[in-house]
C-alpha positions in Angstrom: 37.8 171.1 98.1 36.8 174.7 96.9 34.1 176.6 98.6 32.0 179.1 97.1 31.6 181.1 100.2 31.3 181.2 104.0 27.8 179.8 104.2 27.6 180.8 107.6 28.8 181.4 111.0 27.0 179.0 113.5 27.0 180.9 117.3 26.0 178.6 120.1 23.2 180.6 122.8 21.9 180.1 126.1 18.4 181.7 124.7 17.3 182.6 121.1 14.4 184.9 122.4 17.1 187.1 124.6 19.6 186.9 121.8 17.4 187.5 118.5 16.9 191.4 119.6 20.5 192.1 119.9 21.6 190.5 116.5 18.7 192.2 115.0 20.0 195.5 116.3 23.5 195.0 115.6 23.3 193.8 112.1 19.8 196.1 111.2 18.1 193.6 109.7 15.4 191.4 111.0 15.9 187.4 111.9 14.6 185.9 109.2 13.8 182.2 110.0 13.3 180.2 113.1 13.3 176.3 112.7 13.7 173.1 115.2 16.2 170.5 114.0 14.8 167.8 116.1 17.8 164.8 115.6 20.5 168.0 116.3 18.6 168.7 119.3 18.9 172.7 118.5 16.4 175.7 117.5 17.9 177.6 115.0 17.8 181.3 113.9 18.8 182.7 110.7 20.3 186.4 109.9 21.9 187.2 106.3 24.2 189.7 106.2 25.6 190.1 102.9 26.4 186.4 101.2 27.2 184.9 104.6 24.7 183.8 107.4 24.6 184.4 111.1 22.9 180.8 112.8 22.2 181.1 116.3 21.8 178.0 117.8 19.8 177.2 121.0 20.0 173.6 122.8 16.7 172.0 123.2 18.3 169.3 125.8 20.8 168.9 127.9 21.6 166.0 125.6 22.4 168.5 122.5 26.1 168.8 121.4 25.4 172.9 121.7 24.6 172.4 125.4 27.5 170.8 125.9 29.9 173.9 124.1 28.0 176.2 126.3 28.5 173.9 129.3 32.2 173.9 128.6 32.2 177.6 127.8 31.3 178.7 131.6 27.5 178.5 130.3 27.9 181.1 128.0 27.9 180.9 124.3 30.2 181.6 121.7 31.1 181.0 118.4 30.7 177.7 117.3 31.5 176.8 113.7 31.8 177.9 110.6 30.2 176.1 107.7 30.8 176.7 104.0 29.1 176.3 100.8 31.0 173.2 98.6 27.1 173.3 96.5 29.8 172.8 93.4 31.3 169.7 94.5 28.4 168.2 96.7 29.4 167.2 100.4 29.7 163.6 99.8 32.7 164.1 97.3 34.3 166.5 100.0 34.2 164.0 102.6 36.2 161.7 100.8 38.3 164.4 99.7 39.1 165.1 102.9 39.1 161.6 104.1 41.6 160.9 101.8 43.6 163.8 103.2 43.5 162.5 106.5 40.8 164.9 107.9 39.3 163.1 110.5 35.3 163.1 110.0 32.8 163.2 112.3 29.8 162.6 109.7 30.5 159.8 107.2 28.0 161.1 105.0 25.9 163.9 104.6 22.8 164.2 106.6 19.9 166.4 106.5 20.4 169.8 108.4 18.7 173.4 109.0 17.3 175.5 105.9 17.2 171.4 104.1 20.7 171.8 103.5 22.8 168.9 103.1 25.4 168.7 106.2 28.5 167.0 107.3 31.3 168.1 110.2 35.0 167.8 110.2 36.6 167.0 113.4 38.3 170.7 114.9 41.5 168.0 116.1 42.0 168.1 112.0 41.1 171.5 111.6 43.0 173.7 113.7 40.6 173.3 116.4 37.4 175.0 114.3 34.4 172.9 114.2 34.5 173.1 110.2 30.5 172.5 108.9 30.0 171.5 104.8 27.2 172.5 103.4 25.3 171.6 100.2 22.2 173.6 98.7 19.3 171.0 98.1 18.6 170.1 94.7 
């Protein structure tokens, strides 16, 4: 597996509307997409900064895997994953890839995530403990 490039830094929050003014005055630049991913459970917020994206993600249910990081995290947020580019090689080749390697998945194959990119999570118990997000540009 080679990555292009950090795709982007995923940061779990208790509120996009409180958070979007603060990461639009820290990085100068204005947030530049808001989107639901309904099956996640999670509103999303997008912020370029260079190549590399800034995704804030907000739970939408109690349910939502993000709700639960910021349930384990004293109910604050933090950093969640980090997610890069494998456009090249396509995410179903890196999941056998790293199947093969004995990275254990949590997606099998690639499914549909925010910005219509194609998606698929390592397991952090095979990754250092980082949540470790694939992503694919759509075609």
């Amino acid at each position: 597996m080679k990555p292009s490039h950090i795709e982007h830094l995923g940061i779990a929050v208790t509120s996009l509307e409180a958070t979007i003014p603060f990461y639009e005055k820290l990085l100068g630049t204005k947030c530049y997409s808001i989107e639901e991913v309904a099956d996640q459970k999670v509103k999303t917020a997008f912020f370029k900064v260079g190549q590399t994206k800034i995704e804030l993600l907000e739970p939408t249910s109690p349910e939502s895997t993000i709700a639960k990081f910021i349930e384990k995290n004293n109910g604050r947020g933090g950093i969640h994953h980090v997610a890069f580019d494998v456009t090249a090689e396509g995410v179903a080749n890196c999941l056998k890839e790293a199947e093969e390697a004995g990275i254990q998945l949590i997606d099998k194959a690639p499914r549909k995530g925010a910005e219509n990119l194609n998606i698929a999570f390592l397991h952090p118990k095979s990754t250092c403990g980082v949540l470790t997000e694939l992503c694919e540009q759509p075609k």
